[in-house]
N, C-alpha and C positions, 0 to 999 in steps of 0.2 A: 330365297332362302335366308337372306339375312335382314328381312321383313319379319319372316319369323321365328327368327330366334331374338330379335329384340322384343318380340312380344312373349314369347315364352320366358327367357332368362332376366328380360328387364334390364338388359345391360346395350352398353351401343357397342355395334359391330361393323365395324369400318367398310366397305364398300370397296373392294381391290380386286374384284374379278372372280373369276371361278377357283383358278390356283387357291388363292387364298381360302377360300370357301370351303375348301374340301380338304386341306390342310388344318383349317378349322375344328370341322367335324371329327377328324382324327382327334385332333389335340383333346377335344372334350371328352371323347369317350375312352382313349386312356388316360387319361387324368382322372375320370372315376375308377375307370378298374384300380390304379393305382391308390385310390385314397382306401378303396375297398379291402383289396390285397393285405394296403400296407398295413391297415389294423389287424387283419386276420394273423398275419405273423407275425404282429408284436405282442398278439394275445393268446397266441398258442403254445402249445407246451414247446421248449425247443429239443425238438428229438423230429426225426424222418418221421414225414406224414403230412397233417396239414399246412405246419409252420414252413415246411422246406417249398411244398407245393405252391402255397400261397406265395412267399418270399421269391420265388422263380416265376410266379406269373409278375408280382410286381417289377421286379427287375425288368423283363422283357418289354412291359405296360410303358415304364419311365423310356426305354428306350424310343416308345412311338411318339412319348410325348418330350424329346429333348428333337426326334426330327421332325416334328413338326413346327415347335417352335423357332427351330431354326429357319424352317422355309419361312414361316408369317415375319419372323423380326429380316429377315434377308429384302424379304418384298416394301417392307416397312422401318429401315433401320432407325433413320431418325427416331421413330415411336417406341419401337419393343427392343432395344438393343437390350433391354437388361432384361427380355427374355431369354435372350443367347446367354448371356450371362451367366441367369439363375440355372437354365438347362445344362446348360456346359456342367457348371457344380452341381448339380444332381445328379448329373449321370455320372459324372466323375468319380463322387463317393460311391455311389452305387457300386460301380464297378469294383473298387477296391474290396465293397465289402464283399462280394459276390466270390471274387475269387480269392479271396480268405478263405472263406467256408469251402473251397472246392479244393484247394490245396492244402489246408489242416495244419499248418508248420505251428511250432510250439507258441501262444498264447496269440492264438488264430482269432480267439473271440473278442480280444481287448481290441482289435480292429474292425470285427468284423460288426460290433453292435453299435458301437459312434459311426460308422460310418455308413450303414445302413439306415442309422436316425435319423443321421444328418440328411440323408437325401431323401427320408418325408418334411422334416422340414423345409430344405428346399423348394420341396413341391407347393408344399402351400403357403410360402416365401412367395412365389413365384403368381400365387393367385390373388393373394392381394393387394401386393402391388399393380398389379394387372387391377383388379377388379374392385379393391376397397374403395375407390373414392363413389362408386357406383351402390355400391349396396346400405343398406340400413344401420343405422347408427356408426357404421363403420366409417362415414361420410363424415362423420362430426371430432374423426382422431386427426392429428397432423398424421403427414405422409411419411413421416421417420418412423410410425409405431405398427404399419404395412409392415417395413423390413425387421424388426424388432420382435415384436409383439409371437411368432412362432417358434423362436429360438427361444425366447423366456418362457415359452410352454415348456418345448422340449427336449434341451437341453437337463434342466432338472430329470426330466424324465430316463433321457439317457444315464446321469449318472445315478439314478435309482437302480437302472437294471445293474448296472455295471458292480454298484455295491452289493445288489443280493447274489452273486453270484460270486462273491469276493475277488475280484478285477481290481479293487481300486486301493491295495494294499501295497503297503510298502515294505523293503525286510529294514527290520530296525539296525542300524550300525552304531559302531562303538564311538564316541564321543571324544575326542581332544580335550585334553585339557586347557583351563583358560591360562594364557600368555606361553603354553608350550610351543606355539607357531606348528600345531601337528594339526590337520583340516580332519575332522571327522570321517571315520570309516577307516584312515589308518594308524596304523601301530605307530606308538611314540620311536626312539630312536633310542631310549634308554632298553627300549624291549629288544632293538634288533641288535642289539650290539654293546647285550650286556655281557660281562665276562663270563667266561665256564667256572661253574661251580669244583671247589678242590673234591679230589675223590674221598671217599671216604676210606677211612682207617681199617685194615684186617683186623678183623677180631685175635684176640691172644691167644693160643690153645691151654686150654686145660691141664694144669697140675695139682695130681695131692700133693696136701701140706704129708711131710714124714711125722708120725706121731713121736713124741718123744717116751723113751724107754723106761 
């Protein structure tokens, strides 16, 4: 089996016995359902339906592939420890955002979209550092831009969504004055504790003049 998968995938595959092997297999084939997933609901409209269905196969997909990675880096730590690594923070995020969406508490999605990102990036954090020094032109980057090079994807991407959605607003506060020693957003100290204004005066009532005779 790992005869041929190095002739199909063109990548080397270590030789650790059957466990691994089939631990393997897992990891590959959800690691696509997840790359598959994870586009379909980041491109679907987000309302119940495709996005949510899609969005819960990935979730569960990440899950197969954070335990398997765990068995191959366990069997192998010296080599894939920073597949536990990358796994752990994938599903980590994952989770979080997972149960944002299921629980709804007030500004549910300002958590639920970075961190749902963040653990496809992960995911494919996780592959090519695994796999870049193995593949095409990807062999010719230093091994810093493996961990780099997904985040500077999607990252922007993240706060794309998060801007058209208006997520990434601030409420504007009222500004201090310079050398009033008052921090921005509160009231100076001349506002809270300025004197009560004097009442105003009763009006006179009304007299005619007496005309004269």
């Amino acid at each position: 089996m790992s005869q041929l998968a190095r002739e199909v995938f063109g990548l080397p595959i270590p030789n650790q016995g059957g466990l691994f092997d089939l631990a393997l297999v897992c990891h590959i084939a959800a690691g696509l359902t997840c790359v598959i997933t994870g586009a379909l609901a980041a491109t679907a409209p987000k309302r119940p339906g495709r996005h949510t269905s899609a969005g819960r196969t990935f979730y569960w997909s990440l899950a197969v592939v954070f335990a398997s990675s765990t068995s191959m880096a366990l069997l192998r730590f010296a080599q894939d420890w920073h597949l536990l690594l990358i796994g752990t923070m994938a599903f980590g995020a994952a989770s979080l955002g997972y149960l944002a969406r299921r629980r709804r508490r007030p500004g549910w999605q300002r958590v639920h979209i970075p961190a749902m990102g963040g653990a496809y990036i992960a995911l494919f954090t996780g592959f090519y550092v695994d796999n870049g020094p193995h593949l095409p032109l990807w062999d010719r980057l230093p091994h810093l831009a493996y961990w780099l090079l997904p985040s500077m994807v999607g990252v922007p991407l993240i706060l794309r969504a998060l801007a058209s959605r208006r997520l990434l607003r601030v409420r504007a506060r009222s500004r201090g004055r310079p050398g009033s020693g008052v921090p921005p957003g509160q009231p100076s100290l001349a506002a809270t504790h300025s004197p009560p204004r004097p009442a105003a005066r009763p009006a006179r009532p009304f007299r005619p003049r007496a005309r004269p005779r």
